[in-house]
N, C-alpha and C positions, 0 to 999 in steps of 0.2 A: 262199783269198780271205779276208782279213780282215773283220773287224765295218766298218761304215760306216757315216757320220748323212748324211741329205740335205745338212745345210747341212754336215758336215765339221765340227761344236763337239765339244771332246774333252770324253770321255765322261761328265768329270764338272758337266757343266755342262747345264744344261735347257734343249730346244729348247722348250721350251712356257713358263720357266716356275712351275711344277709343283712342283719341287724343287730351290730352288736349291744352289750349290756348297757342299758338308758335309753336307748333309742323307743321308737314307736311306730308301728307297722300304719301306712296313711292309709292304706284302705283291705277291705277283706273281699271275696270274690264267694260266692255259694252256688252250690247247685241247689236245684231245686227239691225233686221228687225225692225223697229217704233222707233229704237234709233238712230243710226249712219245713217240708211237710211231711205227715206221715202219711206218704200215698203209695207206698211198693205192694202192697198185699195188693190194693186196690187195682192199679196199674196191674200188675199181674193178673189179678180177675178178668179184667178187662180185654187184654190179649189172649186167655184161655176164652172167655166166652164168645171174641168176637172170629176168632179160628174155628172154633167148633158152631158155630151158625152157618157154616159155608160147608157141614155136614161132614167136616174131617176131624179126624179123633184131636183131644187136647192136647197139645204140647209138650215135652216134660218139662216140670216145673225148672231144671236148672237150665234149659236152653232158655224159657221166656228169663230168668234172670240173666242171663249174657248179654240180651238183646235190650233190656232195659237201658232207657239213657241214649239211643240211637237213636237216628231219626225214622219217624214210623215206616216209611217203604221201605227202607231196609233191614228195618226189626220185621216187616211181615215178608217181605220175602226170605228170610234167613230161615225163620219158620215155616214157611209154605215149601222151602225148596224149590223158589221159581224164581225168574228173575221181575226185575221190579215191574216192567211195561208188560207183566199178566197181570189180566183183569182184576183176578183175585184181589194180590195185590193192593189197587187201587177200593176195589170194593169193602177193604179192610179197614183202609186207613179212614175210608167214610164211614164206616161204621163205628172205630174207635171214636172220634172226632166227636161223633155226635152224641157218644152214650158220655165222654170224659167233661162235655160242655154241660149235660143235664147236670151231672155229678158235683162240679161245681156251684152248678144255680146252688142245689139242697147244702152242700157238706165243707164247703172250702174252708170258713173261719175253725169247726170240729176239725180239720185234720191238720193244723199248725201244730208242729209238737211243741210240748210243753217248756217256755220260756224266750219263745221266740219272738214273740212280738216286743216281750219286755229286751229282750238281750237286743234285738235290731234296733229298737230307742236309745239304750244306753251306748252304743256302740256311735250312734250320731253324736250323742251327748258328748262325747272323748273327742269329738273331731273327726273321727274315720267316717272316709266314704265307701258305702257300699254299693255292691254289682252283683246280680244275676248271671250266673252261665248254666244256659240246658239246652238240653237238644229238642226240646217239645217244639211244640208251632209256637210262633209270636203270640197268635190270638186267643188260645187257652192258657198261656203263662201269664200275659197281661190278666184276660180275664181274672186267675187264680189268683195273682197278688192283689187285684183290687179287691176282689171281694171275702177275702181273708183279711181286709186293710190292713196294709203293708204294704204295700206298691211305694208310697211316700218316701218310704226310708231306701229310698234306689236308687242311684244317678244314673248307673246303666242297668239296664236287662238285653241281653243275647241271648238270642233263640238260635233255634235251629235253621230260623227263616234265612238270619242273619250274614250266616258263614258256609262254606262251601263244604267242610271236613269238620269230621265229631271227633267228640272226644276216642281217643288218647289224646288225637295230632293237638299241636300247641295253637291251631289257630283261633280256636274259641278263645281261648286266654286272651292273648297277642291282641285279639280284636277288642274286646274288652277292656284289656291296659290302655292302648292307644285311645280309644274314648274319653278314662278317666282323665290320661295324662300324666299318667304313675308309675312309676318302674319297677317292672315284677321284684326287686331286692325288698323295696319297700308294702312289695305286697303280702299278705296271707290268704290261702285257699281253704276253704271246708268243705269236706264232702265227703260222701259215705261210699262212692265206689273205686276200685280202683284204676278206671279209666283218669278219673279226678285226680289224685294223687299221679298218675303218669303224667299225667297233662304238669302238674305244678312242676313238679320236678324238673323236665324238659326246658319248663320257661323260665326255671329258678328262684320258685316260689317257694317259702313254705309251705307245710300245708297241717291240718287238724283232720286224721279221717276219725269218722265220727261216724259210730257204732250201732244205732239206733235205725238206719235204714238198712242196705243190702249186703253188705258186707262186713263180715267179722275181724276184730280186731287183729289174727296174724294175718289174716290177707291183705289188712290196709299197710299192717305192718311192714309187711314183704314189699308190697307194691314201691314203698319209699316215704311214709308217714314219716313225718316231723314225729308228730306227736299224735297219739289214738284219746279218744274221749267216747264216753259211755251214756253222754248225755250233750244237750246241746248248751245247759248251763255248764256242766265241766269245759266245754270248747269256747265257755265265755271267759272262764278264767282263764285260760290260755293267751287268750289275743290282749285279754286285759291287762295282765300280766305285765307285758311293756310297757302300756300305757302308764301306768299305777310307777313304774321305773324311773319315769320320762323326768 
């Protein structure tokens, strides 16, 4: 399946905008989990198993997707139906913590999806600076980009340590732009959910939702996609696109 914009404007032209025809976006923004890696089934496993170890039935699978991309205590209290200061709770998030840390020691550089490393190189190669936003903890994102090696090609990472409100709200962004020192016009977003794509939107970003993690392309679509991709090399022609304009 090919890249594709809502309105169908080829590629080098801004549906917003933003950056018009020549120009070139200075830096790109990523989520992490179902963008840069393929960890949603995993992630997913991980909150069904670690909920039913506390001896209460699984989840259903489209709440633990709603809850993906939150920060843990309120992914597991949303799931537990309790509020965060129950034990559970807390007992959850240590649980996850400690089985998503093993997972990484074995599996981090296998779950890069395919083109990433190469596409985060080229991407520096053009001049863009890139940034991390996710809601995970600091200490398994860090861990995760190092040992996938890719952490290099980052000038920022934003966790969830970081900021006080998850995605939709625009402050992950917000926090993130002002680090770089780049103005969301001149930014682009990638991300596979549509908390991602509200968040750009909001801050007046574009954005590439991208297909390959949690959500399907009329939902990225709906949500307010620039543009949808079916791959994370299709989301490379997209940003490249301008550059190649420049």
């Amino acid at each position: 399946m090919p890249a594709t914009s809502r309105s169908r404007r080829p590629l080098s032209e801004s549906p917003h905008g933003a950056m018009a025809k020549g120009s070139m976006p200075r830096a790109a923004l990523f989520n992490l989990g179902g963008t840069l890696f393929n960890a949603s089934r995993v992630i997913a496993d991980l909150f069904r198993t670690t909920v039913t170890s506390l001896g209460d039935e699984a989840p259903d699978p489209a709440a633990i997707r709603a809850v993906i991309g939150l920060p843990l205590a309120g992914s597991f209290s949303t799931l537990l139906d309790t509020p965060e200061h129950d034990w559970r709770v807390a007992y959850c998030v240590q649980r996850y913590q400690s089985s998503f840390a093993e997972l990484l020691q074995r599996h981090a550089a296998d779950l890069l999806f395919p083109g990433v490393a190469d596409g985060l190189a080229l991407l520096r190669e053009r001049g863009m600076t890139l940034a991390v936003v996710t809601g995970q903890c600091a200490a398994h994102t860090e861990a995760l980009l190092v040992a996938a090696g890719v952490r290099r090609h980052f000038a920022v990472v934003v966790s969830g340590d970081d900021i006080g409100s998850p995605k939709p709200l625009t402050e992950p962004a917000r926090y993130a732009l002002r680090q770089l020192g780049i103005p969301s016009g001149q930014t682009v977003l990638v991300g596979d959910t549509i908390r991602d794509i509200l968040m750009a939107e909001a801050c007046g970003m574009r954005s590439v939702g991208i297909t390959h993690g949690l959500h399907s392309a009329p939902t990225l679509t709906a949500a307010g996609a620039s543009w949808v991709a079916d791959s994370f090399d299709s989301a490379l022609r997209i940003i490249t696109t301008h550059a190649l304009d420049n």
